[in-house]
N, CA, C and O of each residue as an XYZ file, in Angstrom:
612
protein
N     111.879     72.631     43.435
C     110.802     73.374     44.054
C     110.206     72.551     45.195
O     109.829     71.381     45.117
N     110.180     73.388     46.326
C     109.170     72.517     47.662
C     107.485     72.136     47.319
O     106.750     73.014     46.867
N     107.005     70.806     47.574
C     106.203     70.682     47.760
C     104.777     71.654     48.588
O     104.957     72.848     48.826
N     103.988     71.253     48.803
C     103.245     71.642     49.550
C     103.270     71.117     50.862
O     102.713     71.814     51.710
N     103.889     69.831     51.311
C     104.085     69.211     52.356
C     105.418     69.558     52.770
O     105.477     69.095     53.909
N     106.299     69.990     52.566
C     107.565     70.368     52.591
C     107.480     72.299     53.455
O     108.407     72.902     53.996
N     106.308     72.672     53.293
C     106.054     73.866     53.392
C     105.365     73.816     54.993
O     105.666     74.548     55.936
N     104.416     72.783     54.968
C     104.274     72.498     55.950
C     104.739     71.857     57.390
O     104.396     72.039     58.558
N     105.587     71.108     56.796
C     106.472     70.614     57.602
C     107.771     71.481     57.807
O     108.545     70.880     58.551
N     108.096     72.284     57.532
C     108.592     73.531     57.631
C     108.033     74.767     58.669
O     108.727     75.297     59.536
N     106.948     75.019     58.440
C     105.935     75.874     59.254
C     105.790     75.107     60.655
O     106.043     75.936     61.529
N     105.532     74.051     61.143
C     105.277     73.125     61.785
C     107.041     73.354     62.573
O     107.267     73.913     63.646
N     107.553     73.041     62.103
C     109.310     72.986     62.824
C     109.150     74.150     63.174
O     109.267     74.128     64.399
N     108.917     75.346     62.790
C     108.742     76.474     63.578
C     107.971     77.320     64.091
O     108.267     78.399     64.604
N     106.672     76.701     63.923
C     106.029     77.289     65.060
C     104.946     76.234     65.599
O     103.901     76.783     65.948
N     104.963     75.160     65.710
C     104.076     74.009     66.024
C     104.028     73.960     67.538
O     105.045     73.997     68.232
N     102.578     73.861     68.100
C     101.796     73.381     68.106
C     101.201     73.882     67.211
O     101.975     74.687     66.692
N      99.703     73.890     66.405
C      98.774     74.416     65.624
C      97.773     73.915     64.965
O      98.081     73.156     64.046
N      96.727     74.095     65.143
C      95.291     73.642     64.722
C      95.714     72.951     63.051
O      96.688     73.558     62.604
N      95.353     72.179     62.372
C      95.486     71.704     60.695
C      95.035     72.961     59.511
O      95.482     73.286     58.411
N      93.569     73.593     60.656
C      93.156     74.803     59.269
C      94.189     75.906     60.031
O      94.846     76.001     58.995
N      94.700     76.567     60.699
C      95.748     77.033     60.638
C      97.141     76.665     59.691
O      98.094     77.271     59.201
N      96.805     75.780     59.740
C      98.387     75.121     58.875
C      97.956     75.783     57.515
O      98.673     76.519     56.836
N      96.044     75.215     57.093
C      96.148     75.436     55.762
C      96.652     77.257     55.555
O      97.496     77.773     54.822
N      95.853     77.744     56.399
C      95.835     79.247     56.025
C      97.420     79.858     55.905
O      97.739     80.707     55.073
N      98.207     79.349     56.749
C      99.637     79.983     56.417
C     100.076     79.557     55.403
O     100.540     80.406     54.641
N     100.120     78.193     54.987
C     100.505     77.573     53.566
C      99.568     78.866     52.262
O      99.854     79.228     51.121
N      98.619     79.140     53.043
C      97.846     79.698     51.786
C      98.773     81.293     51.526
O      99.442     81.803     50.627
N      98.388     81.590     52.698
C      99.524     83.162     52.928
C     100.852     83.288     52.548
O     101.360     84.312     52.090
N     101.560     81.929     52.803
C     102.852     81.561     52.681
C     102.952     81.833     51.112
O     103.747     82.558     50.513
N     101.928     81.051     50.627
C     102.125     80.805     48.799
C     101.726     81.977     47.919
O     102.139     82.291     46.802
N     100.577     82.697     48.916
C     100.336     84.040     48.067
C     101.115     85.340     47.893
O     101.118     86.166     46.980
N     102.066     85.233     49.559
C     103.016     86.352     49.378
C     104.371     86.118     48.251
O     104.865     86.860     47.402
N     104.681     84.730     48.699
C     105.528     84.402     48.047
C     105.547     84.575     46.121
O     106.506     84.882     45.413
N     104.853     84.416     45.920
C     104.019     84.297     44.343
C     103.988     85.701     44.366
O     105.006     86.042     43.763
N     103.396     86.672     44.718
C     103.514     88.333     44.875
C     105.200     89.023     45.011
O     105.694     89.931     44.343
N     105.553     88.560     45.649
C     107.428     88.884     45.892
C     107.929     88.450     45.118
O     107.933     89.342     44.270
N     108.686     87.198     44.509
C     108.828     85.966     43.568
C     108.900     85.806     42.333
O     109.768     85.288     41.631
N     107.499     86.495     41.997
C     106.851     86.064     40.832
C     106.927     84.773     40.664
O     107.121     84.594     39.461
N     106.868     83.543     41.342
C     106.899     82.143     41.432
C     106.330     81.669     42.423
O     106.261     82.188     43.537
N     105.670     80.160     41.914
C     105.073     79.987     42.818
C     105.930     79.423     43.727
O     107.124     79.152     43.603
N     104.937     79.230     44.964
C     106.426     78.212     46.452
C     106.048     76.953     46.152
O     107.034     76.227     46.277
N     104.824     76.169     45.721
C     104.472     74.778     45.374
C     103.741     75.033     44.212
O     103.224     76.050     43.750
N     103.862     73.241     43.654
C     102.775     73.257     42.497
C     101.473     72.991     42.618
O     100.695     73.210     41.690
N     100.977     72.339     44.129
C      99.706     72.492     44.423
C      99.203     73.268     44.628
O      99.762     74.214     45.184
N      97.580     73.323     44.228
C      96.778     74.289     43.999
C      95.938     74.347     45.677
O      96.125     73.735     46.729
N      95.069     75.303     45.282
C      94.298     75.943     46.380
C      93.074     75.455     45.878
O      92.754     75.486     44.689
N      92.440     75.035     46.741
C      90.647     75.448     46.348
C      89.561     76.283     47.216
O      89.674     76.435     48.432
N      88.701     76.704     46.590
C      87.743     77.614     47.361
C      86.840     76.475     48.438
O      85.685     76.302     48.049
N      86.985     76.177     48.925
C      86.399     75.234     50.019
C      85.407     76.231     50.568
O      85.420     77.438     50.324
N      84.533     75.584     51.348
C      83.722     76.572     52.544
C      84.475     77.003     53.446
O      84.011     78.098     53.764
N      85.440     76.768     54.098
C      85.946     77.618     54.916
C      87.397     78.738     54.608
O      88.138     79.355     55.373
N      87.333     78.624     53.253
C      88.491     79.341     53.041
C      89.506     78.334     51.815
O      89.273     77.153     52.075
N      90.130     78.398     51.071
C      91.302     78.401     51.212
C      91.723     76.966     51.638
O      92.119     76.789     52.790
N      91.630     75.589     50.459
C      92.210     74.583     50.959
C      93.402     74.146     49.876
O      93.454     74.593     48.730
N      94.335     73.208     50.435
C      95.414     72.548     49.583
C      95.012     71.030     49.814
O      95.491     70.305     50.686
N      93.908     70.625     48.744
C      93.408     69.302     49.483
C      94.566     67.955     49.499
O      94.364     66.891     50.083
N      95.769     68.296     48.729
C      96.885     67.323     48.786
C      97.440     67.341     50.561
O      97.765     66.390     51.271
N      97.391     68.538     50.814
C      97.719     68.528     52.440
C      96.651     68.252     53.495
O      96.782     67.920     54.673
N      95.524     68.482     52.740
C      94.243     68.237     53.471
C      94.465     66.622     53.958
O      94.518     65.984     55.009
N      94.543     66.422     52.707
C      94.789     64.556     52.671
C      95.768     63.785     53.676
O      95.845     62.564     53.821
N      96.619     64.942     54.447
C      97.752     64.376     55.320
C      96.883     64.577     56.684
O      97.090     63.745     57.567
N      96.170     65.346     56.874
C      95.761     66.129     58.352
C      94.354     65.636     58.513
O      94.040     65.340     59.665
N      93.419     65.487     57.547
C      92.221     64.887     57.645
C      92.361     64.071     59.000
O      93.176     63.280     59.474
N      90.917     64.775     59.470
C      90.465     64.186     60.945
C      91.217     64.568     62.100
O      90.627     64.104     63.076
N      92.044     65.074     62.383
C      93.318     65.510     62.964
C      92.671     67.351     63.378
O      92.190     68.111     62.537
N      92.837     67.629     64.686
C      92.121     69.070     65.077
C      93.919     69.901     65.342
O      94.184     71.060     65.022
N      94.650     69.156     65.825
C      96.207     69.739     66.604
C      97.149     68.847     65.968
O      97.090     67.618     65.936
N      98.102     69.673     65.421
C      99.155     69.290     64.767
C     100.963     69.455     65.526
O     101.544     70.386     66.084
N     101.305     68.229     65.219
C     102.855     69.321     66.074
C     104.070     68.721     64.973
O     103.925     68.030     63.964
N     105.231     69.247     65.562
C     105.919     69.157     64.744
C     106.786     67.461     64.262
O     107.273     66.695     65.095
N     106.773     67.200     62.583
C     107.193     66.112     62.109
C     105.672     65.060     61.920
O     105.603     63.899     61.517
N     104.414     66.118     62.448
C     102.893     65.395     61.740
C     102.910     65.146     59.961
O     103.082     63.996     59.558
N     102.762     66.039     59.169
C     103.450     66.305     57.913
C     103.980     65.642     57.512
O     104.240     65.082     58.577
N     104.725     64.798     56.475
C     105.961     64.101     56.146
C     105.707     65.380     55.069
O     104.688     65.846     54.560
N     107.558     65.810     54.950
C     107.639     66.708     54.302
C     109.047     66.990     54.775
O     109.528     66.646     55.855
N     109.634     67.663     53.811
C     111.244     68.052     54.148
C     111.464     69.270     53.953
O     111.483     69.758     52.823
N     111.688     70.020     55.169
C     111.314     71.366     55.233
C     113.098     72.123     54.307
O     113.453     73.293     54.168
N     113.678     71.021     53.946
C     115.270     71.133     53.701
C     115.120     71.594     52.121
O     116.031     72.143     51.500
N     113.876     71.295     51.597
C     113.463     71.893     50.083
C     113.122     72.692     49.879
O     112.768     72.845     48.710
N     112.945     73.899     50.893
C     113.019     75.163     50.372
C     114.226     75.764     50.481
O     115.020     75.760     51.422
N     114.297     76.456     49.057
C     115.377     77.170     48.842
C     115.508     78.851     50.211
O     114.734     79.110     51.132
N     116.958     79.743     49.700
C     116.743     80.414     50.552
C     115.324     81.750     50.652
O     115.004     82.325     51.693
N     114.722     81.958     49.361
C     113.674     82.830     48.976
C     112.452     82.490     49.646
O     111.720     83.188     50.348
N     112.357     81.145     49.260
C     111.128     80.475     49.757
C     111.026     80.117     51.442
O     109.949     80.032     52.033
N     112.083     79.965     51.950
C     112.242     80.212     53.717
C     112.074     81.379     53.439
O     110.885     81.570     53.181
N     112.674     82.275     53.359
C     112.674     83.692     53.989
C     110.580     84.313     53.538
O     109.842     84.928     54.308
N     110.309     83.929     52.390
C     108.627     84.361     51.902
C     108.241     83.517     53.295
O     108.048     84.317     54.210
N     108.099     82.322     53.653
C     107.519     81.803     55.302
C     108.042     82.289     56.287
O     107.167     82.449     57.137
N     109.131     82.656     56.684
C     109.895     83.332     57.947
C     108.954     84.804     57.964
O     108.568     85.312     59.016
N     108.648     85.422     56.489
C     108.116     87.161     57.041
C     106.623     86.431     57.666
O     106.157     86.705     58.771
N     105.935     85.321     56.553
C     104.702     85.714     56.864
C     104.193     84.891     58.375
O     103.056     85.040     58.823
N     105.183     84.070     59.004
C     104.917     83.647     60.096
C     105.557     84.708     61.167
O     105.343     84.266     62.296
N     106.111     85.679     61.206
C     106.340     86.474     61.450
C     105.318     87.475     61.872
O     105.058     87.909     62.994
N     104.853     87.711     60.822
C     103.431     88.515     61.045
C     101.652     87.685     60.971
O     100.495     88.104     60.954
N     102.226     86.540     60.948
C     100.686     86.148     60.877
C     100.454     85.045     62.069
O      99.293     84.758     62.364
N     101.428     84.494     62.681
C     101.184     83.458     63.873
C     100.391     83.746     64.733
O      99.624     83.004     65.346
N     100.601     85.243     64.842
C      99.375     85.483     66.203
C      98.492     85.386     65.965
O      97.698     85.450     66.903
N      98.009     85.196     64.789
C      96.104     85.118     64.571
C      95.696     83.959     64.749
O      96.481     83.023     64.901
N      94.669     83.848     64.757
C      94.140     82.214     65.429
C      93.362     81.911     64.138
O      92.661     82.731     63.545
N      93.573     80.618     63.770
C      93.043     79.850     62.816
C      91.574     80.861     62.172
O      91.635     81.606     61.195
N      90.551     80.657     62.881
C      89.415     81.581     62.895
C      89.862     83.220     61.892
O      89.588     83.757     60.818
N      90.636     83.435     63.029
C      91.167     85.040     62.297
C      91.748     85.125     60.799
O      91.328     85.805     59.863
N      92.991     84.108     60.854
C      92.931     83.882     59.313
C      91.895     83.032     58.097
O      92.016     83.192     56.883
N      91.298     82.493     58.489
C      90.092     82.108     57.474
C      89.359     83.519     57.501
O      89.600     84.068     56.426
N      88.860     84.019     58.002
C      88.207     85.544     58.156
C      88.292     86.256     56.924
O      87.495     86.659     56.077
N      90.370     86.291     57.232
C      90.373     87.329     56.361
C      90.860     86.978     54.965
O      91.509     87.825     54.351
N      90.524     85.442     54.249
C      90.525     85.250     53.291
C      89.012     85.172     52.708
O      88.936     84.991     51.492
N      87.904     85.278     53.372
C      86.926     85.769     53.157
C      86.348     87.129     52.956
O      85.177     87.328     52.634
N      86.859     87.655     53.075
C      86.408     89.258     52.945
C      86.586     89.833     51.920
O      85.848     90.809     51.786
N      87.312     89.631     51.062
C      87.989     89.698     49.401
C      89.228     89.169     48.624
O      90.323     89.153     49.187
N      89.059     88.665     47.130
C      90.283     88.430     46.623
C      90.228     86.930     46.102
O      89.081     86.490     46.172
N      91.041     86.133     45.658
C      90.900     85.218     45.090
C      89.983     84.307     45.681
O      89.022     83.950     45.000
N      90.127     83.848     46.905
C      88.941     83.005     47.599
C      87.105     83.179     46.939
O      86.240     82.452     46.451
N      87.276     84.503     47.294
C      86.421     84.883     47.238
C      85.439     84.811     45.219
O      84.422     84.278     44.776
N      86.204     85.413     44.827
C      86.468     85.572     42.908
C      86.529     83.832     42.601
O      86.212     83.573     41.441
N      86.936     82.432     43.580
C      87.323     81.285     42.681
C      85.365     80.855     43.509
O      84.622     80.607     42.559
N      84.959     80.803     44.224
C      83.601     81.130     45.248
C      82.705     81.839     43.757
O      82.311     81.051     42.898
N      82.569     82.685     43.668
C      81.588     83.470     42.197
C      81.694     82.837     41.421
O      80.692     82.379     40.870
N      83.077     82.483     40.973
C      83.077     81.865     39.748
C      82.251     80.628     39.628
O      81.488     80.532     38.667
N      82.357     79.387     40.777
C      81.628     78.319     41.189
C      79.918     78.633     41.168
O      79.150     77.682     41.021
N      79.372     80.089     41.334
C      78.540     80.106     41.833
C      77.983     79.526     42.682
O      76.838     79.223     42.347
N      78.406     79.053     44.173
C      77.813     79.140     45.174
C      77.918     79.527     46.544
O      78.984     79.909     47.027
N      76.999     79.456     47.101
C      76.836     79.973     48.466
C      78.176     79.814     49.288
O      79.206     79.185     49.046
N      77.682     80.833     50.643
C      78.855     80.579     51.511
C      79.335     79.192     52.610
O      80.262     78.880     53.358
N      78.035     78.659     52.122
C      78.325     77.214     53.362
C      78.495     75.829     51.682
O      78.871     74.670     51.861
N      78.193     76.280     50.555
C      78.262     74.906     49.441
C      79.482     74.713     49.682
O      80.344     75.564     49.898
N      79.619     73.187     49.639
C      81.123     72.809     49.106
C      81.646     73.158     47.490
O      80.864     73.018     46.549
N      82.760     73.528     47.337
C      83.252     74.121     46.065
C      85.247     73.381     46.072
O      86.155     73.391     46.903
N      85.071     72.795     44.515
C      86.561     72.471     44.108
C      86.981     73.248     43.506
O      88.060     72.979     42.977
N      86.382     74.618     43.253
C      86.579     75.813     42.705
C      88.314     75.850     42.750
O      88.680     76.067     43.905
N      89.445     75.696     41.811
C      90.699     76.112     41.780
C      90.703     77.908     42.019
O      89.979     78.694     41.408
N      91.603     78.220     42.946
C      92.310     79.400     43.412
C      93.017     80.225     41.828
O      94.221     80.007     41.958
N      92.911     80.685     41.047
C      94.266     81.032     40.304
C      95.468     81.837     40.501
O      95.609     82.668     41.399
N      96.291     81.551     39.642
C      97.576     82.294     40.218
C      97.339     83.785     39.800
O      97.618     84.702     40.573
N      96.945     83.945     38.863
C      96.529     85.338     38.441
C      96.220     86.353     39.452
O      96.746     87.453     39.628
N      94.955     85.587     40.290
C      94.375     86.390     40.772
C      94.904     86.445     42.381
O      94.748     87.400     43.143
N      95.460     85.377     42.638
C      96.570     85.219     44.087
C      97.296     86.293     43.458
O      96.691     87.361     43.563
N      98.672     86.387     42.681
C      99.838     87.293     42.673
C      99.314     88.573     42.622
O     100.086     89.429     43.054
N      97.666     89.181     42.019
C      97.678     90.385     42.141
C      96.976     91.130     43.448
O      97.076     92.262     43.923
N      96.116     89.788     43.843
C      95.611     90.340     45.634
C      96.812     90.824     46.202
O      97.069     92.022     46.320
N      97.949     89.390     46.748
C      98.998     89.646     47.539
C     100.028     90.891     46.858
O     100.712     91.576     47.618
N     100.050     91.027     45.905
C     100.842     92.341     45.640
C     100.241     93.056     45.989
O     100.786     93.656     46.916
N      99.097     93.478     45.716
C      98.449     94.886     46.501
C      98.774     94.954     47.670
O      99.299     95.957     48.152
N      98.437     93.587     48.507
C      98.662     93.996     49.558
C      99.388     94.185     49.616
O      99.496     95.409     49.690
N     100.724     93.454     49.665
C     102.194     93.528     49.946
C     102.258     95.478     49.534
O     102.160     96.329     50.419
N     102.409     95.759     48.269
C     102.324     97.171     48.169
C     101.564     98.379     49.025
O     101.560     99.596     48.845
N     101.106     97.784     49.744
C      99.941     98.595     50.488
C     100.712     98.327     52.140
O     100.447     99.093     53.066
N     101.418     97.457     52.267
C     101.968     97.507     53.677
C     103.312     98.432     53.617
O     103.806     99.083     54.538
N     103.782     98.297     52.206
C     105.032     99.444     52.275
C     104.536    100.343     51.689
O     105.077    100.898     50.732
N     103.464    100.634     52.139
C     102.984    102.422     52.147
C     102.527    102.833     53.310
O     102.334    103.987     53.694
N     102.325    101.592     53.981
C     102.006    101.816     55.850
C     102.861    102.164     56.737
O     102.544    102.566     57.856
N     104.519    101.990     56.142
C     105.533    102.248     56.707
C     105.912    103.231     57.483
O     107.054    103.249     57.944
C-alpha cells in the first residue's frame, strides 16, 4: 500500500507547481474518492479536522513552512501505487486541478466528514482541532458524491 508521501509525490510529478494546502486537499480528495470506489483505503495515514480543512499532519511534517511546492519536494515514490490507486488520482486530478487551493478547502467545509470530525471536537471554526477524519464517514460522503455525479451524466 502507498504511503501518504508516495501520493504526494505522485500528484506533484503530475501536476506540480502547487501551493502545500493544495497538495493537502487533493491527497484528501484523492483518499476519499478512492476509499468510496475501492472500498480501501489509498494510505494508512489519517486526516485531521484542522482549521483550515482537512490535514495529513505526517505530510504536513514534510511541507511545513514551505508556501510552493514542485516536483520531487516530497520524498515519496510515486512507483507505490498500484494500478487502482493511480487511476482513483488520475480521475480526481483530472477534475479537481483547476480549483485553487482556497476553492478546495471551501468545499471541504461546507459538509461531511471535516465538518462531523469539527462537532465532534466541539469547536469553533478558527480552534485548532486533532479531531481524526473517520473512514466511515469519508467512504459514505465520497460515495454520495461519487453516486450523485453519475446521475449528472
Amino acid at each position: 500500500m502507498a504511503t501518504v508521501h508516495d501520493v504526494a509525490a505522485y500528484i506533484l510529478m503530475k501536476a506540480a507547481p502547487m501551493s502545500a494546502m493544495k497538495l493537502q486537499k487533493l491527497c484528501y480528495f484523492s483518499y476519499g474518492y478512492h476509499l468510496a470506489w475501492e472500498d480501501r483505503p489509498l494510505f494508512d495515514e489519517r486526516f485531521q479536522a484542522w482549521a483550515n480543512g482537512p490535514v495529513a499532519p505526517e505530510l504536513y511534517g514534510k511541507h511545513r513552512g514551505r508556501f510552493e511546492l514542485r516536483r520531487g519536494d516530497i520524498e515519496g515514490d510515486p512507483t507505490e501505487l498500484d494500478d487502482a490507486e493511480r487511476e482513483s488520482v488520475d480521475i480526481v486530478l483530472e477534475n479537481m486541478r483547476v480549483y485553487s487551493a482556497s476553492e478546495l478547502s471551501e468545499m471541504t467545509h461546507r459538509t461531511g466528514p471535516w465538518v462531523q470530525a469539527r462537532e465532534r471536537a466541539q469547536v469553533s471554526d478558527l480552534d485548532r482541532s486533532t479531531e481524526p477524519l473517520l473512514d466511515e464517514e469519508i467512504a459514505d460522503f465520497f460515495g454520495a458524491l461519487a453516486e450523485q455525479g453519475e446521475h449528472d451524466d
